[in-house]
C-alpha positions, 0 to 999 in steps of 0.5 A, spaced: 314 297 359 314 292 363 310 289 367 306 296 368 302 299 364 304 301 356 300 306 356 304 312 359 311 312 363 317 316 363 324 314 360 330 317 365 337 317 362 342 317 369 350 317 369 352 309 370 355 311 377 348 314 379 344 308 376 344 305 384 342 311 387 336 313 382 333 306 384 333 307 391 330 314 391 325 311 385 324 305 391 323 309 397 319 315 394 314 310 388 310 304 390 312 301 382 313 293 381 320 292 378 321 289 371 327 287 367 334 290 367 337 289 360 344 288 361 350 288 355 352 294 350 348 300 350 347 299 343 343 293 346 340 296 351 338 301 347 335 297 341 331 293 347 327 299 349 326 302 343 323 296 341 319 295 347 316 302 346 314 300 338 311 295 341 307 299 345 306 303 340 303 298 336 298 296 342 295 303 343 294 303 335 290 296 336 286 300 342 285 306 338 282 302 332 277 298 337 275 305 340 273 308 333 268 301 332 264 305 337 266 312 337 268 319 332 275 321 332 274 326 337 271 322 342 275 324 349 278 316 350 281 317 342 283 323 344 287 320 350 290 314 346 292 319 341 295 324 346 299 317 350 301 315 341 304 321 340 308 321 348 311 315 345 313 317 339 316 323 342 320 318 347 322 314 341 325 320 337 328 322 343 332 316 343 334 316 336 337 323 338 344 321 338 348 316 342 345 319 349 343 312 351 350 310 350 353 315 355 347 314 361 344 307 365 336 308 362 331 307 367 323 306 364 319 307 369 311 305 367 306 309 370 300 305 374 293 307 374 
């Protein structure tokens, strides 16, 4: 998810007419570095930020598997990398939903720590 942490986020779907609106608001009541902005068709961008959520998929897997060389399954830091796995899967089945990414702007805001 950017620049951020992949590890936790949020995906906010906001009509194109609202997208500048929704930026101002996120800027002047969040403290958040600005990453990309993925132009072209909305199929295009909706391939970007699936893939980007893949792949922070991919990594927390590759957490996960280095937690488990030092701890059970059921260690609290594997839990927790298995709660943020199933939150982005979550995000992604959302996105197959149906065309909604193709109707709204996507803002995918990463969450600091």
């Amino acid at each position: 998810m950017g620049k951020g942490d992949p590890d936790s986020g949020v995906i906010m779907l906001v009509p194109p007419a609202k997208l500048e609106e929704a930026l101002t608001k996120l800027r002047s009541s969040l403290k958040f570095e600005e990453g990309e902005s993925w132009e072209g068709t909305p199929g295009a961008r909706a391939s970007r930020l699936t893939a980007s959520i893949r792949t922070a998929i991919a990594d927390l897997g590759v957490k996960r598997s280095e937690l488990l060389i030092r701890y059970y399954e059921d260690a609290p830091s594997v839990k927790a990398i298995d709660e943020q796995i199933e939150s982005a899967r979550a995000s992604l089945a959302s996105l197959r939903l149906g065309s909604e990414t193709d109707r709204f702007a996507v803002i995918q805001v990463a969450l600091a720590h």
